[in-house]
C-alpha positions as CSV (number, residue, x, y, z in Angstrom):
1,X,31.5,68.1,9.3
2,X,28.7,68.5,12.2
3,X,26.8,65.8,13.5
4,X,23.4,66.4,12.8
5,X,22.0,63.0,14.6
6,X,20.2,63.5,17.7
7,X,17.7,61.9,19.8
8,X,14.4,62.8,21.8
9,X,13.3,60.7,24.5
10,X,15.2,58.0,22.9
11,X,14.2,58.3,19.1
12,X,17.0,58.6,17.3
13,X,17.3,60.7,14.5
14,X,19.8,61.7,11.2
15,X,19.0,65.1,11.5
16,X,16.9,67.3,14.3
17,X,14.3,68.4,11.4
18,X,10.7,66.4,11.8
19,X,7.8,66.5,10.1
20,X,5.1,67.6,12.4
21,X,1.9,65.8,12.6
22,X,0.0,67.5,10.3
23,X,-1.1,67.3,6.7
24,X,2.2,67.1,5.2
25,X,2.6,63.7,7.1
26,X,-1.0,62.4,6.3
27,X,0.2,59.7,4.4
28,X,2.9,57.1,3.4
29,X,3.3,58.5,0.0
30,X,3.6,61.8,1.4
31,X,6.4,60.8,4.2
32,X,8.6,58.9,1.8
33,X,8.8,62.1,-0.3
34,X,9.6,64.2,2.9
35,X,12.5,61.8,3.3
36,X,13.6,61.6,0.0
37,X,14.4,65.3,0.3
38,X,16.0,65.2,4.0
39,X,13.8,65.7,6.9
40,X,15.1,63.7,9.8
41,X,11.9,62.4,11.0
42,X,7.8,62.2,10.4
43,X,5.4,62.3,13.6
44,X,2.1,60.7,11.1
45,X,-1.1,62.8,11.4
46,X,-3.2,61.6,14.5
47,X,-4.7,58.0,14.7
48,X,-8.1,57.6,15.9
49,X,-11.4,56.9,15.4
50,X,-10.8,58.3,11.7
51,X,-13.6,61.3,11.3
52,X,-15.0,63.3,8.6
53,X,-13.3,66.7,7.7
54,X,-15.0,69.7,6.8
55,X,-14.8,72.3,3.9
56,X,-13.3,75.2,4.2
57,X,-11.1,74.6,6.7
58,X,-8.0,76.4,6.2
59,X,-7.3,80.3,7.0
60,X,-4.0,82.7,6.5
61,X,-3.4,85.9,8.2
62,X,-1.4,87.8,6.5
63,X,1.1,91.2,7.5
64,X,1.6,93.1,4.4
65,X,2.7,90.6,2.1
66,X,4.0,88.4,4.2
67,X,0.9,86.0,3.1
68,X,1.9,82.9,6.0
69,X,2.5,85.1,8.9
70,X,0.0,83.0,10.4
71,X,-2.0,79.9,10.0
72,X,-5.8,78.6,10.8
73,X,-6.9,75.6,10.5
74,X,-10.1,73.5,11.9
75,X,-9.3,70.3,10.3
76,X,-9.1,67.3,12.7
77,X,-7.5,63.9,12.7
78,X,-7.3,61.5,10.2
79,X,-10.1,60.8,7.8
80,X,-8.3,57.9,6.4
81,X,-9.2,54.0,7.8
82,X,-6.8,52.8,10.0
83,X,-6.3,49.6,8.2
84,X,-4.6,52.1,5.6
85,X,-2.2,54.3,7.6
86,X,-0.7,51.3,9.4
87,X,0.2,49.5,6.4
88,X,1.4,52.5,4.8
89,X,3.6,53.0,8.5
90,X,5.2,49.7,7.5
91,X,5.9,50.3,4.0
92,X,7.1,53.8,4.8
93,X,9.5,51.8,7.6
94,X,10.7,49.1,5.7
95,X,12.1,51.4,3.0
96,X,13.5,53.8,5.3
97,X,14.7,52.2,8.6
98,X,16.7,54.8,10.0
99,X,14.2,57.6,10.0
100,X,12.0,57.7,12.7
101,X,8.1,57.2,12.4
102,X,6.1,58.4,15.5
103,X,2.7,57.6,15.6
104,X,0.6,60.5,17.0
105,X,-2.3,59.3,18.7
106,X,-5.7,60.4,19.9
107,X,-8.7,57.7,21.7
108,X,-10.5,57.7,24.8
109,X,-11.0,54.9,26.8
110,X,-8.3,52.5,28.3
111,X,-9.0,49.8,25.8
112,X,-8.7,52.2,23.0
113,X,-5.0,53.1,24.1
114,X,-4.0,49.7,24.4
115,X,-5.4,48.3,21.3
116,X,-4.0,51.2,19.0
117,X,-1.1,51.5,21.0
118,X,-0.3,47.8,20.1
119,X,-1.5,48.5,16.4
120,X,1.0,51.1,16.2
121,X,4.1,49.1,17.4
122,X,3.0,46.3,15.3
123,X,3.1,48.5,11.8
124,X,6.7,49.7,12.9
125,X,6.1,52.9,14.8
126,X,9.4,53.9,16.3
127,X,7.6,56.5,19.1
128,X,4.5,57.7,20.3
129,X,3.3,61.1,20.6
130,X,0.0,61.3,22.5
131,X,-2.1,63.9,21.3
132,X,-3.0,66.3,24.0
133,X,-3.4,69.2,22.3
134,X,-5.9,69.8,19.4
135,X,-7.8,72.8,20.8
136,X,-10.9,72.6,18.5
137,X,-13.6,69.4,17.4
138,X,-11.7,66.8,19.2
139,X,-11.9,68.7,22.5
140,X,-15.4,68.6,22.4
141,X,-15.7,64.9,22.7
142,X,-13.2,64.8,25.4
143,X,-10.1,64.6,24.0
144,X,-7.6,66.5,22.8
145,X,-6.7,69.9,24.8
146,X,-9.7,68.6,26.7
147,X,-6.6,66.3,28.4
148,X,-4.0,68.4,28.2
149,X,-5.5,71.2,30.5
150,X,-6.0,68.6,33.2
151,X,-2.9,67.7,34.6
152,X,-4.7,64.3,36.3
153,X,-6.1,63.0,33.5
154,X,-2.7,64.1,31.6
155,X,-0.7,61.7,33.8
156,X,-3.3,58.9,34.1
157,X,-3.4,59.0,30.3
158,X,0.3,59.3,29.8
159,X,0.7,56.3,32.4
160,X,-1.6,54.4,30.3
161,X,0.3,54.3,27.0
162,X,3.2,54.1,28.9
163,X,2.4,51.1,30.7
164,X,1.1,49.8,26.8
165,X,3.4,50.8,24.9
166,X,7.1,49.1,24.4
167,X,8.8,52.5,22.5
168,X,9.0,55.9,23.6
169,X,6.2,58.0,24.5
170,X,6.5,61.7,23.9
171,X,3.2,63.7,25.3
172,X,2.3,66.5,23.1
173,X,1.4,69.3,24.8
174,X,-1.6,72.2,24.6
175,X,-0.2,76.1,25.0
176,X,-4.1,77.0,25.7
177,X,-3.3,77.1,29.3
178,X,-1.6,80.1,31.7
179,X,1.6,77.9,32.9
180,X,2.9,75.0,30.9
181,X,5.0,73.7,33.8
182,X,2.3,71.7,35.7
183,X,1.3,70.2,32.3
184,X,5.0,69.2,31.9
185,X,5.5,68.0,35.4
186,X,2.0,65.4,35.0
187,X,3.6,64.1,31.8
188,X,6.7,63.3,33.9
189,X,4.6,62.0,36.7
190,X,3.0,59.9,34.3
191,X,6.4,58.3,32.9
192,X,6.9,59.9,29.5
193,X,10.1,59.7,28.1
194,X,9.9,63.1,26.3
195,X,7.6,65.8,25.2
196,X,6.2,67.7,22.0
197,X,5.3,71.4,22.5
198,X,3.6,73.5,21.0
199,X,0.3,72.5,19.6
200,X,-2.2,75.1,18.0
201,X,-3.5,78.3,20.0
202,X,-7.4,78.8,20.2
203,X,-8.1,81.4,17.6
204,X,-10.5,82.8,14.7
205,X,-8.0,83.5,12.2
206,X,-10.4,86.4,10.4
207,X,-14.3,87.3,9.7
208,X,-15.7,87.5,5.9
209,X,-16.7,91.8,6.4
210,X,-19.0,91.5,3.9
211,X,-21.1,88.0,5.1
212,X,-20.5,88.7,8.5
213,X,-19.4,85.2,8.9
214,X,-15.8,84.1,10.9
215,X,-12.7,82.4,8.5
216,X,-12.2,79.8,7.2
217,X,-16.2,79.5,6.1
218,X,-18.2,76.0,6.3
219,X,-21.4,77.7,4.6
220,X,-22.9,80.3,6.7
221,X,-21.2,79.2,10.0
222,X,-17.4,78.7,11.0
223,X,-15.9,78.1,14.7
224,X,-12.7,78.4,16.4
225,X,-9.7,76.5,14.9
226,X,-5.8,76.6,15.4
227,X,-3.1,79.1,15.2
228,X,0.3,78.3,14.4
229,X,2.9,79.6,11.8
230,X,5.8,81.9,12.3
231,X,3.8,84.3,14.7
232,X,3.3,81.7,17.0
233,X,6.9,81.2,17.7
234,X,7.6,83.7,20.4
235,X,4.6,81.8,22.8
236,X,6.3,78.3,21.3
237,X,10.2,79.5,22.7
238,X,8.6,80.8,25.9
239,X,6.7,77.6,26.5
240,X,10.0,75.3,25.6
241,X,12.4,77.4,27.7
242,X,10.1,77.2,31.1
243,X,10.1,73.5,30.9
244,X,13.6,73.4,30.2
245,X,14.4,75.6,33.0
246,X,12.4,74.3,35.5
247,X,14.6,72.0,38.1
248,X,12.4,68.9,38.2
249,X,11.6,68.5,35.0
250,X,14.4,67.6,32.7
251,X,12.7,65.6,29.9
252,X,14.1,65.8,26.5
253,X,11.9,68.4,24.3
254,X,10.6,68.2,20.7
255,X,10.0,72.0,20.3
256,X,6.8,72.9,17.5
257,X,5.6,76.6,16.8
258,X,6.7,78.8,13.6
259,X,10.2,76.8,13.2
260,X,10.7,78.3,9.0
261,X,14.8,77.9,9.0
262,X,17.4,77.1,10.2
263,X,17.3,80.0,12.3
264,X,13.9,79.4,14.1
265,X,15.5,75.7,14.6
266,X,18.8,77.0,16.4
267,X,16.9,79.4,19.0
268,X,14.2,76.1,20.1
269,X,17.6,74.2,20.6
270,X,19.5,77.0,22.3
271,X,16.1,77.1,24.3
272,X,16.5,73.1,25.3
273,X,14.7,71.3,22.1
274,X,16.7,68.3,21.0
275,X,14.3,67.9,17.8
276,X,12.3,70.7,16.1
277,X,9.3,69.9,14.3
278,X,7.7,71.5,11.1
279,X,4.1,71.9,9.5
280,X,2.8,75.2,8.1
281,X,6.6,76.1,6.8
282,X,5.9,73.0,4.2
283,X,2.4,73.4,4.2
284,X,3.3,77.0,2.3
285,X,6.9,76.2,0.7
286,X,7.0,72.4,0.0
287,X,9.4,69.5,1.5
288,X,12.6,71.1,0.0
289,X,12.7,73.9,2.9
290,X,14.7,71.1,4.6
291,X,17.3,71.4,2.4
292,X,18.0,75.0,3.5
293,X,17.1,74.5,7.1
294,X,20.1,71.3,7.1
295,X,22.6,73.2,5.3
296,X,22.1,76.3,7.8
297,X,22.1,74.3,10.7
298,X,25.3,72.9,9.6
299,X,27.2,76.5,8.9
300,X,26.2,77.7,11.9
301,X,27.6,74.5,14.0
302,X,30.7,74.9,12.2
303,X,30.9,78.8,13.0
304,X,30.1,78.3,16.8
305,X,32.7,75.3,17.0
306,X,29.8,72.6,17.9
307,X,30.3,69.1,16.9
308,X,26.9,67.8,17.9
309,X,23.8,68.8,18.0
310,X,23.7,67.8,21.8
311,X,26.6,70.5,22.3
312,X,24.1,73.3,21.7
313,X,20.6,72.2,23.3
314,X,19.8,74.6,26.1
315,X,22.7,76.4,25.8
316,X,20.2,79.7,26.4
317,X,18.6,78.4,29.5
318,X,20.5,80.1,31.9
319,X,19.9,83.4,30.2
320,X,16.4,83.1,30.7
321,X,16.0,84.6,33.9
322,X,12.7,86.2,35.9
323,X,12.9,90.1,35.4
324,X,13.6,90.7,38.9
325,X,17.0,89.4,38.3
326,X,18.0,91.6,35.7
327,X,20.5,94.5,36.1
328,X,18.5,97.4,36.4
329,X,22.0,99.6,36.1
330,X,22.6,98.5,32.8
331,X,22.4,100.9,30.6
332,X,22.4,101.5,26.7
333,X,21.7,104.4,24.4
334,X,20.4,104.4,20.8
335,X,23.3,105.8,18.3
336,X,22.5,106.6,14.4
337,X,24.9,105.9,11.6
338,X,25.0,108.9,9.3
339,X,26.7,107.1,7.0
340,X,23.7,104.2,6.5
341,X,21.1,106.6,7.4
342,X,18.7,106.8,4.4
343,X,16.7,109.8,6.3
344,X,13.2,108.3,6.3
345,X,12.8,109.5,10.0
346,X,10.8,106.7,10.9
347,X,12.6,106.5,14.3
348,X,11.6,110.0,14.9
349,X,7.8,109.0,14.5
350,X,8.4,106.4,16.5
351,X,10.3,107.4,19.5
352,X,7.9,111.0,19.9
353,X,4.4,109.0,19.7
354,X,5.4,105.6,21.2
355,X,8.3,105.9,23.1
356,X,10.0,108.6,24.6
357,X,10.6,111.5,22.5
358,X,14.3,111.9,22.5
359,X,15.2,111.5,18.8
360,X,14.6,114.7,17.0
361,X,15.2,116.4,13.3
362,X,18.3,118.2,12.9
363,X,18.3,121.5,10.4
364,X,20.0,120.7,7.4
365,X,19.9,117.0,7.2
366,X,17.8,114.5,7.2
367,X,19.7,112.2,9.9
368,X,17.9,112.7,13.2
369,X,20.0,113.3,16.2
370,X,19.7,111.8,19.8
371,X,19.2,113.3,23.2
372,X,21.4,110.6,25.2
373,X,20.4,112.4,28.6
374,X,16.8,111.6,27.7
375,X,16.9,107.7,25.6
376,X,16.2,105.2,27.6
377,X,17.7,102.4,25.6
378,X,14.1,101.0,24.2
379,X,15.4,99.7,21.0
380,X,11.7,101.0,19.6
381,X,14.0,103.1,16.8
382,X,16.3,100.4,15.8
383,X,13.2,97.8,15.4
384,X,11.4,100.0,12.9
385,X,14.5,101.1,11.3
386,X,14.2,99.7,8.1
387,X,18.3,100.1,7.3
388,X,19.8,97.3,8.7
389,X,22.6,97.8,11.3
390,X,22.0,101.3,11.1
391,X,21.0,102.2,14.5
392,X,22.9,100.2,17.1
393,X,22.4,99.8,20.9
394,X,25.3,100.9,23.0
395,X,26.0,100.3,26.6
396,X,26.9,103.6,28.5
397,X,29.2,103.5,31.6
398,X,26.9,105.3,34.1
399,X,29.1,104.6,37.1
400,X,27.1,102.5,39.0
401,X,27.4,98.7,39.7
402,X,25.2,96.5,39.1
403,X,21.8,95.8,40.9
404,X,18.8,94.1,40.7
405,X,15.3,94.9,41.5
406,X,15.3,92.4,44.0
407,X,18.6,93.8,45.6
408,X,17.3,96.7,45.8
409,X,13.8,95.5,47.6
410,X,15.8,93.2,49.7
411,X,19.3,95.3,50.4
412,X,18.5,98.6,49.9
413,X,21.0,98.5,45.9
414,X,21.2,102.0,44.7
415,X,19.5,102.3,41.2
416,X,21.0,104.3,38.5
417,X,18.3,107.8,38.0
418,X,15.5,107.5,36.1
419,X,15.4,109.3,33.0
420,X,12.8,111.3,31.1
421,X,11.7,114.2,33.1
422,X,9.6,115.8,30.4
């Protein structure tokens, strides 16, 4: 059997699977469910000066019928009294001691760290995740993303709680910025033990056609909320891979952004995430997805011969490269199975409007057939290719060695001809 234990920044953990802070970890009742089922750990929804919510304040966007592709939302922290959530942090503790509680915070002033920061430790809080993130409401009263695209007041901040707190502190950081790295690096500077990305994107999720009014609706005005979801995920892995890579940073990573299965969780750890965390995946499915996501996690560490989860963090990294290291001699062609084929010829549509027109109908049949002297290995047909395994990438052995761009710039490397004449 794998080990599914694992730790971030010093939190220890049964599994690698975290409730996110977020409405499914709003409240004690609401965690102690979300153990009972199996999630590993619960970051609580942010602490604070406890506001009031509004109404609407949710919004989908949807991709045929895939109704959660992504997620809106412009609700802020808690709106419960503190007095409540730290007792229920203690009664949530005391019944489960060996799942972690991380209190995710969010105040201004010095005072405010220290006295909340002592508040949480007091109830039981196992870590801290300083809220640096929330990119809408909070923001505007200094907080929020408000820190977390300051690097400064990102480390003065994190050095703050740091020098408060007696547990862990994981800094959770904003993705509404053009290069994570210096926001990673002033977390670091600030003496964070770990840290939590991503938060929401800046977004309008939709607009009402017919009342001329943005989603989610508060009356006859809305405003910019949050994105996340599965189409986040792609901007989430980037963000946690160029931390992870970069030499001077090192901190253990919780990684956040469109994490649905077990899947999504293997390619954040590949990418250097010792914990994943999940919100809109339960918000739209429930507390049992964890079930899945455990078992899947588990097959797949069998299959791949790891005994830990440690084994396979960052196993990715050093495939994540900057494009002028990459071959430019390698080569690979599209190739059609006739036998799978099911003749829609949406590869044909495809590669003649978007790509570059080397797949074509053949008399007689409904299989296309492909010009190898003109496909320049896109993989534009196999991604719209609705039979899987169908159309498969295969390298070609144009005779020349390899070569990069910066080779080439730098040595003078030979680069294989270019193809596509027409």
């Amino acid at each position: 059997m794998a080990d599914l234990s694992t730790q971030t920044g010093g939190i220890r953990s049964p599994n690698p699977f975290w409730l996110a802070s977020a409405p499914p970890a709003n409240s004690g009742a609401q965690i102690q469910r979300a153990f009972d089922a199996g999630w590993g750990g619960a970051v609580w929804k942010t602490l604070g000066t406890p506001i009031q919510n509004v109404s609407s304040r949710f919004g989908g966007h949807a991709i045929g019928n895939a109704r959660g592709a992504g997620f809106n939302n412009i609700e802020l922290i808690t709106d419960r009294p503190l007095e409540v959530n730290f007792r229920e942090i203690a009664e949530t503790k005391k019944r489960w001691p060996h799942n972690p509680i991380i209190a995710s915070l969010m105040v201004e002033t010095r005072e405010e760290w220290r006295e909340i920061i002592k508040r949480s430790i007091d109830a039981g809080a196992d870590g801290l995740e300083l809220n640096f993130g929330c990119p809408h409401g909070m923001c505007e009263r200094g907080m929020g993303s408000a820190v977390g695209q300051e690097p400064a007041v990102n480390e003065r901040i994190t050095s703050w709680a740091c020098e408060f707190s007696t547990v862990p502190v994981l800094v959770k950081l904003t993705p509404n910025v053009s290069d994570i790295v210096p926001h990673g690096m002033a977390a670091k500077r600030g003496g964070a033990h770990g840290v939590s990305l991503i938060n929401t994107i800046k977004s309008i999720i939709a607009v009402d056609i017919d009342r001329f009014v943005p989603e989610p609706r508060v009356g006859s005005l809305s405003t910019n909320g949050g994105y996340c979801g599965a189409a986040v995920k792609p901007i989430a892995l980037h963000m946690v891979a160029a931390l992870a890579r970069e030499p001077g940073f090192g901190l253990p990573i919780s990684g956040i952004g469109g994490v649905r299965n077990w899947r999504d969780a293997v390619e954040f750890m590949l990418l250097g995430s010792s914990t994943v965390q999940v919100c809109t995946e339960v918000m739209l499915r429930g507390y049992r997805v964890v079930e899945d996501m455990r078992d899947g996690l588990e097959e797949y560490m069998h299959s791949k011969g790891f005994t830990r989860v440690q084994d396979m963090v960052g196993k990715a990294v050093p495939a994540f490269s900057e494009w002028g290291d990459l071959d430019m001699n390698y080569e690979t062609v599209a190739r059609i199975n006739a036998d799978t084929c099911i003749g829609c010829q949406l590869c044909i549509a495809a590669c003649h409007d978007g790509a570059h027109q080397c797949i074509h109908p053949q008399e007689g049949t409904r299989v296309p057939r492909i010009d190898e002297s003109e496909c320049v290995g896109c993989n534009l047909c196999q991604i719209v290719c609705p039979s899987p395994g169908c159309i498969t990438m295969d390298r070609v052995d144009n005779g020349h060695p390899p070569a990069t761009w910066n080779d080439h710039v730098n040595h003078g490397a030979t680069l294989r001809p270019k193809k596509g004449s027409h």
